[in-house]
Each structure stands twice: as structure tokens, then as C-alpha cells.
PAPA-594471 format. One record per residue: residue in one letter; x, y, z of N, C-alpha, C in turn. Coordinates in pm, 1 decimal. Example, Ala and Ser with C-alpha at 12.3 -4.5 7.8 and 13.67 -1.06 7.14 Angstrom:
<rs>
{'a', {1319.0, -569.0, 780.0}, {1230.0, -450.0, 780.0}, {1320.0, -330.0, 780.0}} {'s', {1285.0, -225.0, 708.0}, {1367.0, -106.0, 714.0}, {1290.0, 3.0, 787.0}} 
</rs>
This chain:
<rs>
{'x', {-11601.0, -676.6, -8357.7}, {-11523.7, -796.4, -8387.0}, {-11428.5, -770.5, -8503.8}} {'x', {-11491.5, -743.2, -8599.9}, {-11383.2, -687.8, -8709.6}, {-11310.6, -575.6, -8679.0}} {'x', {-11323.1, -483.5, -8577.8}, {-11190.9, -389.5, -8517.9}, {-11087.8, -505.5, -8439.9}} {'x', {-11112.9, -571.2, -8361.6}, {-11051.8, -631.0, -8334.1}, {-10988.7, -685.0, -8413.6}} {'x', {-11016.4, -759.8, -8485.2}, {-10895.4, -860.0, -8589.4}, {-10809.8, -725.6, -8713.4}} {'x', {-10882.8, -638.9, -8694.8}, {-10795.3, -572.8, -8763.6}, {-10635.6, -519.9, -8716.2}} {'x', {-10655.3, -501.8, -8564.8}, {-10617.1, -483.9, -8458.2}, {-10481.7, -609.0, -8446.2}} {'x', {-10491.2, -691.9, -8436.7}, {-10423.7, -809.8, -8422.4}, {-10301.4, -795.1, -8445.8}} {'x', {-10301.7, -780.7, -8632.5}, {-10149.1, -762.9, -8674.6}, {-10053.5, -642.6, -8597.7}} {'x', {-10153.0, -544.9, -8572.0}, {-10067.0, -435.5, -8515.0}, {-10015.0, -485.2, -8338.0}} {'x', {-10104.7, -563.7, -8284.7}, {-10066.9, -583.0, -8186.5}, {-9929.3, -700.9, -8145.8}} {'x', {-9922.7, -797.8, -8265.0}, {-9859.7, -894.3, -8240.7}, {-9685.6, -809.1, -8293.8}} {'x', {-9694.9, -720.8, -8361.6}, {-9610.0, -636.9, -8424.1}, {-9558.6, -561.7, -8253.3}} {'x', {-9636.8, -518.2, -8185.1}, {-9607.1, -480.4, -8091.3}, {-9498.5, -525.1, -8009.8}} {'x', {-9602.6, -615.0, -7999.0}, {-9552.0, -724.9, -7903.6}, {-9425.6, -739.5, -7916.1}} {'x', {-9357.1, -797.8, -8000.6}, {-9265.5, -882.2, -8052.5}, {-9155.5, -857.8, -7972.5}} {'x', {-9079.5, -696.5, -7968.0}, {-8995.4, -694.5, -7860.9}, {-9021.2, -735.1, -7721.9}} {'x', {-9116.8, -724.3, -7653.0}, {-9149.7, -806.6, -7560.2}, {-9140.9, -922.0, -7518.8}} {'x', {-9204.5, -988.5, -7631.1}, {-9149.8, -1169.2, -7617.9}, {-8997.7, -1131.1, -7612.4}} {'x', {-8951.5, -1110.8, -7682.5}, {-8777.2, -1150.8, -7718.3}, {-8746.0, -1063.8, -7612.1}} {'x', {-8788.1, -1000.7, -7514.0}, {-8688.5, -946.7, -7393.8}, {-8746.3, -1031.9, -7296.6}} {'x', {-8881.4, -1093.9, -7290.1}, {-8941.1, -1224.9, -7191.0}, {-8871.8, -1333.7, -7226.1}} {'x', {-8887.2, -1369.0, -7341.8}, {-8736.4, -1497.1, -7354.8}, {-8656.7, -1478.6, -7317.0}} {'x', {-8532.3, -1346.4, -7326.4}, {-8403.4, -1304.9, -7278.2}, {-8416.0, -1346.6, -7169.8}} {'x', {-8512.0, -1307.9, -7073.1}, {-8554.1, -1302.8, -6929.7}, {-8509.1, -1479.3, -6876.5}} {'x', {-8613.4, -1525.9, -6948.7}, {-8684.4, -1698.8, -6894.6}, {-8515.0, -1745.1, -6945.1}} {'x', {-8465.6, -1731.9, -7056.4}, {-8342.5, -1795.5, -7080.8}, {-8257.4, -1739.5, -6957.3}} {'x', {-8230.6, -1632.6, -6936.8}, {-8113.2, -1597.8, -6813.0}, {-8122.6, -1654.5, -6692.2}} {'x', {-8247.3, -1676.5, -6632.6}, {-8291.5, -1714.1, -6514.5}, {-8277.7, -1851.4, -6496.2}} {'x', {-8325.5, -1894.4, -6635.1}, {-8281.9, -2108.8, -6584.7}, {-8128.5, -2120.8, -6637.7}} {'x', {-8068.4, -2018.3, -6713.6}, {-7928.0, -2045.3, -6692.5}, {-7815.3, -2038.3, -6558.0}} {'x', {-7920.6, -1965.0, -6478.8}, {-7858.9, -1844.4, -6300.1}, {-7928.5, -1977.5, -6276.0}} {'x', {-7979.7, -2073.8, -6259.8}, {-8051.1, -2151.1, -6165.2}, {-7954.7, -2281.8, -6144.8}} {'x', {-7952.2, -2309.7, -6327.6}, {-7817.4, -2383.0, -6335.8}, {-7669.1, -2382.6, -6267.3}} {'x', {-7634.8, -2231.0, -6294.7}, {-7537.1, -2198.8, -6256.1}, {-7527.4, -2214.5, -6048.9}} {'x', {-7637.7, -2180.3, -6042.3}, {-7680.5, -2182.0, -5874.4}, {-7675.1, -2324.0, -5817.1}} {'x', {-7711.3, -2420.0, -5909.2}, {-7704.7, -2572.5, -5862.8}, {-7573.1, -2613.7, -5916.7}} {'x', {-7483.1, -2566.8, -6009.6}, {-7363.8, -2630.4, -6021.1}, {-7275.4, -2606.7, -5897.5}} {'x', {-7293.0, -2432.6, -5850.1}, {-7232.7, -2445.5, -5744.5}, {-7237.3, -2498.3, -5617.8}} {'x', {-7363.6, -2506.1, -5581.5}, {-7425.6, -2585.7, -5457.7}, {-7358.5, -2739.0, -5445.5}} {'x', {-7354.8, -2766.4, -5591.1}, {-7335.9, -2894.9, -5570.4}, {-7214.4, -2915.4, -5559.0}} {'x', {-7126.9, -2835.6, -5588.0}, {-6995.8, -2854.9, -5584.4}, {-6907.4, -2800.2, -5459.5}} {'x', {-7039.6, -2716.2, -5374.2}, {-6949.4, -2673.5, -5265.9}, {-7019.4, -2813.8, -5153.7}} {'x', {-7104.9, -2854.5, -5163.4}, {-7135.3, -3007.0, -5124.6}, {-7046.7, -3130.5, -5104.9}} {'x', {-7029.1, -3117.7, -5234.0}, {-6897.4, -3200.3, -5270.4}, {-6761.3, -3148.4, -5252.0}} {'x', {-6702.6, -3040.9, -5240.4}, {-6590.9, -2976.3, -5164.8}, {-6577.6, -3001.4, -5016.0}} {'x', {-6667.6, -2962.2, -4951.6}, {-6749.7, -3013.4, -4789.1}, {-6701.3, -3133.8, -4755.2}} {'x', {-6747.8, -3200.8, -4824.9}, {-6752.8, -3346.1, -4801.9}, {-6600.0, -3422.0, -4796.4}} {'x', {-6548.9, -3411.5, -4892.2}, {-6370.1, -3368.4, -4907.0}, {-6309.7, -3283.6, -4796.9}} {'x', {-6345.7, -3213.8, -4745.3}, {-6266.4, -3153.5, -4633.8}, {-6319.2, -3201.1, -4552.6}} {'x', {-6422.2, -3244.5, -4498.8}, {-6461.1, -3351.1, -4363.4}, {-6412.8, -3487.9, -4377.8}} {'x', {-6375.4, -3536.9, -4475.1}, {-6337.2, -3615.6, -4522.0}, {-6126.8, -3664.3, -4472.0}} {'x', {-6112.6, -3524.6, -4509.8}, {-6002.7, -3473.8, -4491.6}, {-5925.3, -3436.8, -4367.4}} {'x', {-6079.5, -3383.1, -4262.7}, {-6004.0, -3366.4, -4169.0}, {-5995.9, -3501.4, -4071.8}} {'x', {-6095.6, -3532.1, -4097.1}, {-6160.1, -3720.0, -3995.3}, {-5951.2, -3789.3, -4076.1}} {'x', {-5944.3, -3822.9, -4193.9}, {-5827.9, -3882.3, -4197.7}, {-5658.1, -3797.6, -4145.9}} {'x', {-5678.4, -3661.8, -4124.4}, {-5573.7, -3616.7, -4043.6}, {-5611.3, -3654.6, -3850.9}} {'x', {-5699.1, -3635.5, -3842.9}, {-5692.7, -3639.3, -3704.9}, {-5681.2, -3836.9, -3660.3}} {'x', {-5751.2, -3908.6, -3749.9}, {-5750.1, -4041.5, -3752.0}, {-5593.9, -4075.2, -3722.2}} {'x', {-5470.2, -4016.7, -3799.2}, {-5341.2, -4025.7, -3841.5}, {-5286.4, -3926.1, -3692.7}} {'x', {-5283.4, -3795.4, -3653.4}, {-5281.3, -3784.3, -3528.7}, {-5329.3, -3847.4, -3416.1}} {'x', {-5368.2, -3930.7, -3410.4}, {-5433.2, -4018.1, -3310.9}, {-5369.2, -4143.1, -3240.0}} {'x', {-5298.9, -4174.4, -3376.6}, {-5237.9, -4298.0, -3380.3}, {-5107.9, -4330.8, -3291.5}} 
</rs>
């Protein structure tokens, strides 16, 4: 038990780059997720505008 805790500081010392390249990680990924739903949503909403778009040209050819 007392190897162990002696142990500790050296390990959390270890560690440390780890966390901060696992954060790097977790931060990039919900920023790409973000980025993944801004576009989704906007090619949704682009979509929608060109069906939109074409229903009022052909509505106007029709006539």
C-alpha cells in the first residue's frame, strides 16, 4: 500500500500528456460533430429552397 501511494505522484506526472492529448481528442470530435450538424442542417435547408424553387417555377410554367 505504501508502494503504491508512493507511486501515484509519478504516475499522475505520467499521465498528464495523455489527458491533454484525450482532451485534444474529446474537444476535436464534438467540434467535427458540430461542424457535421451545421452542415446537415444547412444542406436540409438548401433542399428545401430548391424544392421549393422548383414547385414555384414549374407552378409559373404551368400557367
Amino acid at each position: 500500500m505504501v508502494r503504491a501511494m508512493k507511486f501515484k505522484p509519478d504516475l499522475e506526472i505520467t499521465a498528464e500528456p495523455y489527458q491533454r492529448i484525450l482532451h485534444e481528442i474529446k474537444k476535436r470530435k464534438k467540434q467535427l460533430l458540430i461542424t457535421i450538424f451545421q452542415i446537415s442542417k444547412r444542406s436540409v435547408t438548401s433542399h428545401a429552397v430548391y424544392r421549393q424553387l422548383r414547385r414555384t417555377i414549374r407552378h409559373l410554367r404551368n400557367k
